[in-house]
LOPA-233484 format. One line per field, with one value per residue (C-alpha): residue number from 1; residue in three letters; x, y, z. Coordinates in steps of 0.25 Angstrom, whole numbers, plus 5000, padded with zeros to 4 digits. Layout:
BEGIN
num: c(NUM; ...) .
residu: c(ALA; ...) .
c1: c(X; ...) .
c2: c(Y; ...) .
c3: c(Z; ...) .
***
This chain:
BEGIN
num: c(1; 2; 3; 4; 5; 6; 7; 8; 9; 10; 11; 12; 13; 14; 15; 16; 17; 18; 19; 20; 21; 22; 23; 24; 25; 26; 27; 28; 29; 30; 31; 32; 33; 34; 35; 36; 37; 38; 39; 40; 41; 42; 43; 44; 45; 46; 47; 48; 49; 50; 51; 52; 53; 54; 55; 56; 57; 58; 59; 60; 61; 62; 63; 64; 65; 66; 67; 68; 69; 70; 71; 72; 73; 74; 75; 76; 77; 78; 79; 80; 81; 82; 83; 84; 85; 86; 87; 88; 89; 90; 91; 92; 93; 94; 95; 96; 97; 98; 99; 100; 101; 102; 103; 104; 105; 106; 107; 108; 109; 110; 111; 112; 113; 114; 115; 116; 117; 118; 119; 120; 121; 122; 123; 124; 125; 126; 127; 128; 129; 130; 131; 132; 133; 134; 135; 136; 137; 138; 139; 140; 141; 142; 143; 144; 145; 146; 147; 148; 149; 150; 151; 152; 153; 154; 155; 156; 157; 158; 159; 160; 161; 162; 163; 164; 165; 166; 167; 168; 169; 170; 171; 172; 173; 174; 175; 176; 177; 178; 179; 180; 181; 182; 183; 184; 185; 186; 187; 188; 189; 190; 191; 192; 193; 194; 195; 196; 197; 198; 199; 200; 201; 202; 203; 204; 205; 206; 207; 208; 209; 210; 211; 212; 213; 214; 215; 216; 217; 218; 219; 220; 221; 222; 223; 224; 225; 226; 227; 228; 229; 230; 231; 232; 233; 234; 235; 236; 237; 238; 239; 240; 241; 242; 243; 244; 245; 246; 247; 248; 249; 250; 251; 252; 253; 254; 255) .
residu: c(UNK; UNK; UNK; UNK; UNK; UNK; UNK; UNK; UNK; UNK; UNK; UNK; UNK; UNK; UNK; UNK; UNK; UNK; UNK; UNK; UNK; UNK; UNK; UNK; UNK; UNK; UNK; UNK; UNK; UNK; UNK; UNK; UNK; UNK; UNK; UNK; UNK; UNK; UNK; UNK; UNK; UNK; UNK; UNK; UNK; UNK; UNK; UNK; UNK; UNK; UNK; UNK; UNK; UNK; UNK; UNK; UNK; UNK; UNK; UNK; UNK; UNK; UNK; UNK; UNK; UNK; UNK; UNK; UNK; UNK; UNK; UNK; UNK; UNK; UNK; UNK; UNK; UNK; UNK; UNK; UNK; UNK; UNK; UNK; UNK; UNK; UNK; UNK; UNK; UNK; UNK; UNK; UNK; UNK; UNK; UNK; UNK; UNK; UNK; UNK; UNK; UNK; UNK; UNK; UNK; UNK; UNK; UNK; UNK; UNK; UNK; UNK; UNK; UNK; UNK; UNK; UNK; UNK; UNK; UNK; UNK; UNK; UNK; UNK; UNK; UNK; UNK; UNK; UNK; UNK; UNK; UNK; UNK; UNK; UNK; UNK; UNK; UNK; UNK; UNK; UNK; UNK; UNK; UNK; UNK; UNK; UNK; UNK; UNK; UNK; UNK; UNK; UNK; UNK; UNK; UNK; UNK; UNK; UNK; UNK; UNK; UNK; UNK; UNK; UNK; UNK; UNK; UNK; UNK; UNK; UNK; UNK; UNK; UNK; UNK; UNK; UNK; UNK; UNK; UNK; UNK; UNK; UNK; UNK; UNK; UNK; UNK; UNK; UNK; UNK; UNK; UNK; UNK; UNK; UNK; UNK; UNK; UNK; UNK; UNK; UNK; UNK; UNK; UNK; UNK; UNK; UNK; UNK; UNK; UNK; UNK; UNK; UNK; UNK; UNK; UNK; UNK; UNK; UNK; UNK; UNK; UNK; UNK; UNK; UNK; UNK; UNK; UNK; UNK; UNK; UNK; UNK; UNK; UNK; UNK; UNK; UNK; UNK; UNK; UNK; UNK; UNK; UNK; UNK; UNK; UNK; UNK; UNK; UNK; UNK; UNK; UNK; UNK; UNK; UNK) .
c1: c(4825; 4817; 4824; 4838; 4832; 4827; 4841; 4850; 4841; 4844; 4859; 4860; 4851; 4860; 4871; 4868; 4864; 4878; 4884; 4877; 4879; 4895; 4893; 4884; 4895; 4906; 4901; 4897; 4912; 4913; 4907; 4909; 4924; 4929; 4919; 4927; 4941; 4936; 4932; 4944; 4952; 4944; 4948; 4961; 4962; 4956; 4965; 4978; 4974; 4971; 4983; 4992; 5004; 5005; 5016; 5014; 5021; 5019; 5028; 5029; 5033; 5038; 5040; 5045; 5044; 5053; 5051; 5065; 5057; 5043; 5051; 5058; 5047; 5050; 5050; 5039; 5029; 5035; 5031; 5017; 5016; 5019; 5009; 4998; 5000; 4986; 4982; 4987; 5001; 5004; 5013; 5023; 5034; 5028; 5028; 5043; 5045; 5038; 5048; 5060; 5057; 5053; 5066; 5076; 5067; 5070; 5056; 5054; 5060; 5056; 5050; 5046; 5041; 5035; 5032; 5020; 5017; 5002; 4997; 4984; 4977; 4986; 4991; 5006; 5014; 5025; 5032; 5044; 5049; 5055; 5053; 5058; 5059; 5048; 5050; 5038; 5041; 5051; 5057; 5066; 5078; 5083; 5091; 5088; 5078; 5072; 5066; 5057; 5055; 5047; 5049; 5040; 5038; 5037; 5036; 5027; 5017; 5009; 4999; 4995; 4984; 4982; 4972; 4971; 4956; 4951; 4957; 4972; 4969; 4976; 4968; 4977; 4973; 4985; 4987; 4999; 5005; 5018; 5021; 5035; 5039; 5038; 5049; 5042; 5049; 5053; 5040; 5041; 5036; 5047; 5057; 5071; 5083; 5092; 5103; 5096; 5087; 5072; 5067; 5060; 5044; 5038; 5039; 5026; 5022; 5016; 5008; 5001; 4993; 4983; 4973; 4969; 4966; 4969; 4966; 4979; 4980; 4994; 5007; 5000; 5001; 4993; 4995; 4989; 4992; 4999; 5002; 5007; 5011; 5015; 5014; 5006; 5009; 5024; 5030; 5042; 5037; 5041; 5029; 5027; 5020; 5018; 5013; 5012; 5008; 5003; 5007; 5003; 5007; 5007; 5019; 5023; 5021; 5007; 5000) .
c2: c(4768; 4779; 4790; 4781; 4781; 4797; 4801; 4794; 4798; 4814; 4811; 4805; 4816; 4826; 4819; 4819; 4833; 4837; 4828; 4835; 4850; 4848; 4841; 4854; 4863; 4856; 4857; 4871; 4873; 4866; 4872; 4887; 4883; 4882; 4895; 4906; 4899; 4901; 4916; 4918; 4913; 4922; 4935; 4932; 4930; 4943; 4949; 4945; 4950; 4963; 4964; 4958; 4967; 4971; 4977; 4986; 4990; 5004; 5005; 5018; 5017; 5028; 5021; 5029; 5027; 5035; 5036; 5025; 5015; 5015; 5012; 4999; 4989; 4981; 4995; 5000; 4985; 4988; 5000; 4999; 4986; 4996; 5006; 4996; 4986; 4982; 4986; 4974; 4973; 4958; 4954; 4964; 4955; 4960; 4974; 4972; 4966; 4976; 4987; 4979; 4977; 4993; 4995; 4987; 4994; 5008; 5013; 5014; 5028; 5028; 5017; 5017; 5007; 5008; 4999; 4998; 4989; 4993; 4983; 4980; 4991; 5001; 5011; 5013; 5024; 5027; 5041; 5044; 5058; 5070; 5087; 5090; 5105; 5109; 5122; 5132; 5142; 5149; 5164; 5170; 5181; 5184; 5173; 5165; 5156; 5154; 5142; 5142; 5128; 5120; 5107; 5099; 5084; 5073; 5058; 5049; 5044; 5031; 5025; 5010; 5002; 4988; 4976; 4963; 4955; 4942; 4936; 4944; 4955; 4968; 4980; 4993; 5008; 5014; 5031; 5035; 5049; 5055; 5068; 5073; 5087; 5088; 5098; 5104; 5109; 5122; 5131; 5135; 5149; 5149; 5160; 5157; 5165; 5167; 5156; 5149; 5136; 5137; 5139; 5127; 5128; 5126; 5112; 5104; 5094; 5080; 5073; 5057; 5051; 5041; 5033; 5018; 5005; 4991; 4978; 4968; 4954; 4953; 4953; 4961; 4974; 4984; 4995; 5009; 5021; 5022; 5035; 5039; 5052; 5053; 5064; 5059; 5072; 5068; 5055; 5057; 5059; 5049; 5040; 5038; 5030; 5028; 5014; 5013; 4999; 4994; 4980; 4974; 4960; 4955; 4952; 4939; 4934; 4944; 4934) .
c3: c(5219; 5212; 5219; 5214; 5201; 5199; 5207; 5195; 5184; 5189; 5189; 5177; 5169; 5178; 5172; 5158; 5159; 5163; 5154; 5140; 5147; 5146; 5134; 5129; 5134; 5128; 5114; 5117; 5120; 5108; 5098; 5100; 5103; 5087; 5084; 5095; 5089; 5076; 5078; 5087; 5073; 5064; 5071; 5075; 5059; 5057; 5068; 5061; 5046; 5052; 5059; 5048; 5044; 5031; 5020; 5011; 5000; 4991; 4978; 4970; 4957; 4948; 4934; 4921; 4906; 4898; 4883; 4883; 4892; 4883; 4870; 4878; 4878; 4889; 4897; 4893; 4895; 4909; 4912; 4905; 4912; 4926; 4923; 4921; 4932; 4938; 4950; 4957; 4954; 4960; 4972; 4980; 4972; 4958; 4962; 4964; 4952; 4944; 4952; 4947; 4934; 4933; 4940; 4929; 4917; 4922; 4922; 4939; 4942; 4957; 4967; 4981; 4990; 5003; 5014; 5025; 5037; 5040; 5052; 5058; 5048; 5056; 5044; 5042; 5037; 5028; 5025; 5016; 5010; 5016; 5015; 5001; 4995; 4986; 4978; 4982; 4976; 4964; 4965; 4956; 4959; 4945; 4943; 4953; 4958; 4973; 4976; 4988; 4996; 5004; 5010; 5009; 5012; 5002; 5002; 5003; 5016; 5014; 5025; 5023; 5031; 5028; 5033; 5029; 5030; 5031; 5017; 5020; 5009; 5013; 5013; 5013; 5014; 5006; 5008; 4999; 4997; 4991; 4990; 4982; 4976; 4960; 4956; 4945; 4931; 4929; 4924; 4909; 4915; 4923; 4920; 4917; 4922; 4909; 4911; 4921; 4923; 4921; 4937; 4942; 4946; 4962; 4965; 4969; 4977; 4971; 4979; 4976; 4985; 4986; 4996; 4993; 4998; 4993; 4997; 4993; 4994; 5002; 4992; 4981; 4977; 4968; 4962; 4970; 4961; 4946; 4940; 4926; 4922; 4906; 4896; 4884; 4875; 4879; 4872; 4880; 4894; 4904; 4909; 4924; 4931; 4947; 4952; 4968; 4972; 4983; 4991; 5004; 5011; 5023; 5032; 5035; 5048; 5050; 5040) .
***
């Protein structure tokens, strides 16, 4: 009977000893199951606003005042309210509502807008322009004037690289460059066959550029360089201003 006894004691310990070890491997499994799905979760989040593809949008704005347009109220609170915008302008729609209303006032003599689709933090790249001839150099023969040329390329080349973090802001490294040929006005020096017109002056080439880097909440835009060029010792000069504004938003489905 003691033998009896002692045997079915040791089963029974045996017994509850397996028992509590699957138990204490189940709520092992248990426990550090909702941890690795959680972190799995975190970086696949991480992963996908990396890899988000994102459009962006460079206007360039060439806006005009005349003497007229100052003296027209309506014209003129337009065009101060243009020159002074804060650096974030609003939405991508307000830009385009600002471009029309500078359209039906007259005042927006030129605009260009470009478009990028930089993914995964991978730069991408847009060129526009062609060779154009630039006037080197000027030579007279009596009455006539020889132009000397050289082509030379113009346009404008922009590289965008955007990311987006953890909260969905978009951080964009921006590279902008435009390259033209101003003709420049004929040189009062310049002398002036009898009968004929004044003899233009070597052309040169006008180059703006500029490296930056903004971080955009998606849908807005800001503004990235303003220039204004007017003569104060001339009330009738034409003002101009530049405004390039930069936007950035992610595309649908890639959210």
């Amino acid at each position: 009977m003691e033998v009896n006894t002692f045997r079915c004691c040791v089963l029974f310990i045996a017994a509850t000893l397996a028992v509590m070890g699957n138990v204490s491997a189940n709520w092992t499994q248990d426990t550090t199951s909702p941890m690795n799905t959680s972190s799995q979760t975190k970086s696949v989040a991480q992963a996908s606003f990396a890899q988000a593809t994102v459009l962006v949008n460079i206007w360039v704005l060439d806006i005009e005042v005349t003497r007229d347009d100052a003296a027209d109220p309506a014209k003129a609170e337009l065009a101060a309210r243009a020159a002074d915008l804060p650096f974030v302008v609003g939405s991508r729609a307000d830009v385009r509502a600002l471009i029309g209303k500078l359209t039906l006032a007259g005042l927006l003599k030129k605009s260009r807008e470009f478009r990028l689709t930089p993914s995964d933090g991978q730069p991408a790249v847009v060129r526009t322009g062609a060779n154009a001839p630039q006037v080197t150099r000027l030579s007279q023969n009596g009455a006539d004037q020889i132009n000397q040329l050289q082509y030379r390329p113009v346009g404008t080349a922009i590289q965008a690289q955007a990311r987006r973090d953890e909260t969905g802001h978009i951080t964009l490294n921006l590279n902008y460059e435009h390259t033209e040929i101003e003709r420049r006005p004929p040189s009062s020096q310049a002398l002036i066959p009898r009968g004929g017109p004044a003899p233009a002056t070597p052309d040169q080439i006008a180059t703006q550029s500029f490296q930056s880097v903004f971080r955009l909440r998606p849908g807005t835009a800001v503004v990235a360089q303003k220039d204004t060029a007017a003569e104060p010792s001339n009330s009738l000069a034409n003002v101009r201003t530049q405004l390039i504004i930069v936007g950035a938003t992610v595309i649908p489905g890639d959210q």
